[in-house]
C-alpha positions in Angstrom: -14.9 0.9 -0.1 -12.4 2.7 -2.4 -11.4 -0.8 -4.7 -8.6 0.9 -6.4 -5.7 -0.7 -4.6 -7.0 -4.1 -5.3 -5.5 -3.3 -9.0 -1.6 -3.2 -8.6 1.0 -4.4 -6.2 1.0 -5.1 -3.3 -2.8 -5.7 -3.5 -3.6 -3.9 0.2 -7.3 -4.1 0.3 -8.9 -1.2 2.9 -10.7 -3.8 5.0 -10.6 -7.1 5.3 -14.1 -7.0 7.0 -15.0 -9.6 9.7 -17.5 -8.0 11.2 -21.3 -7.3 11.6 -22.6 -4.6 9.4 -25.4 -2.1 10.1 -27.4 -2.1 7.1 -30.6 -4.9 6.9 -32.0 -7.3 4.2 -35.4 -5.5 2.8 -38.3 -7.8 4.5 -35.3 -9.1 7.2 -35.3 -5.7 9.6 -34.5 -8.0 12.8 -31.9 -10.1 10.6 -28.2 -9.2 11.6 -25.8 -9.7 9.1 -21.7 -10.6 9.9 -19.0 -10.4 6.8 -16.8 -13.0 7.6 -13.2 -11.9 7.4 -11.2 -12.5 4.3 -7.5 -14.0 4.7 -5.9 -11.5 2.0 -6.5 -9.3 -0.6 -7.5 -12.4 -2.9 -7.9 -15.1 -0.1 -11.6 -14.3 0.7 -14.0 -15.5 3.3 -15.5 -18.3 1.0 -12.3 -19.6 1.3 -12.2 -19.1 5.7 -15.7 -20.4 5.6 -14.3 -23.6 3.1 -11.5 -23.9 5.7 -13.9 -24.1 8.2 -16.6 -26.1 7.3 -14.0 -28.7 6.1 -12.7 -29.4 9.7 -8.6 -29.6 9.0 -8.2 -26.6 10.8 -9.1 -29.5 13.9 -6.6 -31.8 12.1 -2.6 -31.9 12.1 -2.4 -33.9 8.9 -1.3 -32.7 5.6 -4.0 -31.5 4.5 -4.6 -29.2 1.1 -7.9 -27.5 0.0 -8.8 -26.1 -3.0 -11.8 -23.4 -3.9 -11.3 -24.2 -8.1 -12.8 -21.5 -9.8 -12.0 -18.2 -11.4 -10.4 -16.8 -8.7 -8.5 -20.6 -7.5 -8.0 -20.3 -3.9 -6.3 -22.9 -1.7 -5.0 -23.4 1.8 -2.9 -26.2 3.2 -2.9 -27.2 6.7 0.0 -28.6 8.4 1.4 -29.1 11.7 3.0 -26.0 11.1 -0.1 -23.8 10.7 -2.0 -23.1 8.1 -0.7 -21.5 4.7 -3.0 -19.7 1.7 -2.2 -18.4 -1.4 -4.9 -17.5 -4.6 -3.9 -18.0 -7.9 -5.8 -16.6 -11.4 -7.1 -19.6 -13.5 -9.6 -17.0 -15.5 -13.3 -17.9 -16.1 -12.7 -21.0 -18.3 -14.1 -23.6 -15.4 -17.5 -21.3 -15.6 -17.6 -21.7 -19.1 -16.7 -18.4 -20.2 -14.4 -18.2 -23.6 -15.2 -22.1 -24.4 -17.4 -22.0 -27.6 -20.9 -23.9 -26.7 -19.7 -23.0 -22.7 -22.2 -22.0 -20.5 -22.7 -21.5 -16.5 -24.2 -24.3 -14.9 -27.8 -23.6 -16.5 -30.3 -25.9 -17.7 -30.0 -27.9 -20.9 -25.9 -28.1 -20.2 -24.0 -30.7 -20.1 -23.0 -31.1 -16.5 -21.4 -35.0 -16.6 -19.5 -37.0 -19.6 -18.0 -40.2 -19.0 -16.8 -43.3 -21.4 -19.5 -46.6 -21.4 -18.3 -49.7 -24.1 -16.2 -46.8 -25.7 -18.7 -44.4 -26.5 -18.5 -41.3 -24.9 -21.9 -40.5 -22.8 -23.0 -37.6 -21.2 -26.0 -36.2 -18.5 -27.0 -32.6 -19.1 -28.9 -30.3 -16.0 -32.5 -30.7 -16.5 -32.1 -34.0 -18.3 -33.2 -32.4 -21.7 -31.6 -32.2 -25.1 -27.9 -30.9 -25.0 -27.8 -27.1 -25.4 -24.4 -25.7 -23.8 -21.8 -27.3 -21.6 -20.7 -25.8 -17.9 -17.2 -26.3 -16.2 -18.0 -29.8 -14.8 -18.7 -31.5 -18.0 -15.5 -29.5 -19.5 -13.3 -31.3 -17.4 -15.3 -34.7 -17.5 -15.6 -34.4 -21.9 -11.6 -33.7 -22.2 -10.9 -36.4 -19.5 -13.4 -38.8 -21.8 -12.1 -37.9 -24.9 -8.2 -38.7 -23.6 -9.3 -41.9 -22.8 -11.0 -42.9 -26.0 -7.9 -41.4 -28.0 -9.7 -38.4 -29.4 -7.7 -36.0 -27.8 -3.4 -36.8 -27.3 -1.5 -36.6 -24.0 -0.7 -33.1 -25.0 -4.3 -31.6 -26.0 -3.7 -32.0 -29.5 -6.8 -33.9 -31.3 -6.0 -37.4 -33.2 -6.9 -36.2 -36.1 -4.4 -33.8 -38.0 -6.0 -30.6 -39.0 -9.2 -31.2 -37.5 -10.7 -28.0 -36.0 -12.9 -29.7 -33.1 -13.6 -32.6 -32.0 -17.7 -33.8 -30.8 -19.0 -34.5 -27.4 -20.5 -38.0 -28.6 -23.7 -37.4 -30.1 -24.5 -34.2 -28.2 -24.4 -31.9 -31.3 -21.5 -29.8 -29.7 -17.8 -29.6 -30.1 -15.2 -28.5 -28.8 -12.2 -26.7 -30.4 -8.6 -26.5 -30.4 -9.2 -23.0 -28.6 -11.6 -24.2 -25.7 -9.0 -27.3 -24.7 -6.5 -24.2 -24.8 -8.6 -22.3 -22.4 -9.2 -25.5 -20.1 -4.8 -25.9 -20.2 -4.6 -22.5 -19.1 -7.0 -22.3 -16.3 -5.4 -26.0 -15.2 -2.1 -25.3 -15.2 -2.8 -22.0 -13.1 -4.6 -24.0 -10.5 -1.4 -26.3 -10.5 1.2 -23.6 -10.6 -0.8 -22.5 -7.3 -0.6 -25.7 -5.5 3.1 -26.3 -6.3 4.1 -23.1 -5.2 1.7 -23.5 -2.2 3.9 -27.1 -1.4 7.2 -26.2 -2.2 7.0 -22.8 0.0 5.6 -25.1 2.6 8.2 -27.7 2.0 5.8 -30.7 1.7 5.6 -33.2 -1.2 2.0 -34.5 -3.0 3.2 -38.0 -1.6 2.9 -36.8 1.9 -0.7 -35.4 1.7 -3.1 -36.8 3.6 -6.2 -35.3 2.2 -6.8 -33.3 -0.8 -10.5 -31.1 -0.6 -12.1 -29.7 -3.7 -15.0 -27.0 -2.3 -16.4 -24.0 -3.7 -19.6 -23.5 -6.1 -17.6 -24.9 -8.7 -15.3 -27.7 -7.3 -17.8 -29.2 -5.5 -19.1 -30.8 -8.7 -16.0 -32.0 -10.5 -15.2 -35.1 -10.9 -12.3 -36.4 -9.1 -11.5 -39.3 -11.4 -11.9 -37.0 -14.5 -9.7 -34.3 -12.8 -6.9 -36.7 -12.1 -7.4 -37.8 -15.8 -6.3 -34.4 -17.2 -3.9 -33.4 -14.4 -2.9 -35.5 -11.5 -1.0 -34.3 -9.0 1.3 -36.8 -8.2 4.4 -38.1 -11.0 4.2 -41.2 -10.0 0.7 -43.2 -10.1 -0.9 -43.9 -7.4 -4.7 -44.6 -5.7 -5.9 -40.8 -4.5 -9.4 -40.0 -3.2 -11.0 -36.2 -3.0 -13.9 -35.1 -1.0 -15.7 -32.0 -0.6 -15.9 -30.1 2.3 -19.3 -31.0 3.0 -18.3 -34.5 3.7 -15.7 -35.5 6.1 -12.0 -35.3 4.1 -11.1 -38.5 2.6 -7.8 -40.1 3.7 -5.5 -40.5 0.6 -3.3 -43.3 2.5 -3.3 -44.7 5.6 -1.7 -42.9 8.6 -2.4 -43.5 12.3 -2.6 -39.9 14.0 -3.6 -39.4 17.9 -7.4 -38.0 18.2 -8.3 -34.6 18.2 -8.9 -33.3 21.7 -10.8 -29.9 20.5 -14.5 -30.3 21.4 -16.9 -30.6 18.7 -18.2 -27.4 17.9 -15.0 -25.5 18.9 -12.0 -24.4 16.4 -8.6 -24.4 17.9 -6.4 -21.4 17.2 -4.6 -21.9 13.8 -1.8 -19.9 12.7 -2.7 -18.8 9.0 -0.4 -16.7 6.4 -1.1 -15.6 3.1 2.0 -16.4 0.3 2.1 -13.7 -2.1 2.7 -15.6 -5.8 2.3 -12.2 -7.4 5.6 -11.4 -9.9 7.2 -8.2 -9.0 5.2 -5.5 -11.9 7.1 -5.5 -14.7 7.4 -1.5 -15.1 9.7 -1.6 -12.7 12.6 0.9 -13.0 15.0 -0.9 -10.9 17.3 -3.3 -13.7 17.9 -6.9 -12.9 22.0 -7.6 -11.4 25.0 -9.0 -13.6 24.0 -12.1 -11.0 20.1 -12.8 -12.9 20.2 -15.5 -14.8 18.2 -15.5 -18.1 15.8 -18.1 -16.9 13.0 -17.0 -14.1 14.1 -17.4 -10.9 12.6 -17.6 -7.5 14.6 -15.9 -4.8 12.5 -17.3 -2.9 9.8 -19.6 -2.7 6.8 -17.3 -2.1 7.3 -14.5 -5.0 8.0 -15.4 -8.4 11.0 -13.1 -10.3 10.2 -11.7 -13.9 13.0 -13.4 -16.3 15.7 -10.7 -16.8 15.3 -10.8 -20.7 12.3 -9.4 -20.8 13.2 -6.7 -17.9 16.2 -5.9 -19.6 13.9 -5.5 -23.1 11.5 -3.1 -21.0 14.2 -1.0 -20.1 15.2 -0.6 -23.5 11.9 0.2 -24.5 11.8 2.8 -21.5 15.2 4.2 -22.8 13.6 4.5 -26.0 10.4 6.3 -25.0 12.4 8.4 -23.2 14.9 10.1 -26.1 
């Protein structure tokens, strides 16, 4: 398939697939293979497979899931439907750009946690400490928060210091790779409370929150909630992955599910485009825009008018 519209607005893919194929596994001739179908352009099956392997599509609760990973895809379910969106948190959570990163590879560090103040840490294979993978990214800056190493803010305690160590792993990490893990977070967030608002639902009136995906299986929930929780105001939350059954993040009584095992019940799903507008755009922003970014609506998110109105000049300028 021709991949080329996948690269600019409005992201139309030529197939969304769902479907069996006609071409066979070499030493599988009698195996028959089935694409499941993708949601969007950038809400793929892993995610429909996530969705349904989780079960909420057999629920009515407030439900949001989460795929974490480069390419952070997330649905919530509500009695409404279901709504998905994808959002671009870049390869930072499988340990691309991050200075002793690695994928999840043996001799990484894969867990860190705090024990009598000392910062600990397990690594895949249980040998000496040679990279770290996404997992132990979030779980070392979650660590190092807590035993004052690294401020509220991601700045490190001490002034001028360049990096700060993993306990006595031999590795560090920078000012740049707690940069990298900010940017990645805060994209995942931007996602969800997009996702929410569009949806009109507040963090307090979730039910469940999932983390799946070959990535978010393995994090931490503790340490993720350490460097990013999603509620203002603290409170007890539990995660699960999809594996498991969803874990309820407060008590709410809600009348049993009368969809046989085995069986999905029709769910109304939409994709929420989060995409900004392109920014080559010819048309110029109204005497109305304000100089802040606005949201005309909840869904797609407007390019300031500053910076439009400094593009067109540049375009103006190009052009004489």
């Amino acid at each position: 398939l021709e991949p080329r519209s996948l690269a600019y607005a409005p992201f139309t893919p030529l197939s969304l697939f769902g479907d069996w194929q006609e071409f066979h596994l070499d030493g599988m001739p009698k195996a028959e293979i089935y694409l499941p179908r993708s949601i969007s352009a950038y809400v793929g099956a892993d995610i429909t497979c996530s969705l349904l392997a989780s079960g909420i599509c057999r629920k009515t609760d407030n439900v949001l899931l989460v795929d974490i990973g480069t390419n952070g895809e997330m649905g919530l379910r509500t009695a409404d439907g279901l709504e998905c969106c994808s959002t671009a948190a870049g390869p930072a959570f499988e340990g691309a750009g991050i200075s002793c990163g690695s994928s999840a590879c043996e001799g990484a560090i894969n867990t860190v946690a705090v024990a009598d103040g000392h910062v600990v840490y397990t690594t895949i294979g249980d040998g000496p400490a040679q990279s770290i993978c996404g997992s132990g990214l979030i779980d070392a800056v979650a660590a190092l928060l807590q035993v004052g190493e690294i401020l509220p803010k991601g700045r490190f305690r001490e002034r001028g210091a360049a990096s700060v160590p993993i306990g006595d792993s031999g590795l560090t990490l920078t000012r740049n790779d707690i940069a990298q893990l900010l940017l990645a977070k805060g994209a995942i967030r931007a996602g969800m409370d997009t996702l929410l608002q569009h949806c009109k639902v507040e963090y307090q009136d979730l039910d469940h929150i999932v983390f799946c995906g070959g990535f978010g299986s393995y994090i931490d929930p503790h340490s993720a909630e350490l460097i990013g929780p999603p509620c203002r105001q603290p409170r007890a939350s539990s995660w699960s992955s999809p594996t498991a059954s969803p874990i309820p993040l407060k008590t709410r009584s809600s009348p049993p599910s009368a969809t046989p095992p085995g069986r999905v019940p029709a769910v109304s799903c939409r994709a929420s485009s989060l995409n900004a507008k392109p920014w080559a755009s010819p048309r110029r922003p109204t005497p109305s825009s304000s100089r802040r970014t606005r949201c005309s609506s909840p869904t797609m998110l407007k390019p300031c008018a500053s910076r439009s109105r400094a593009q067109s000049k540049t375009r103006r300028m190009k052009n004489t």
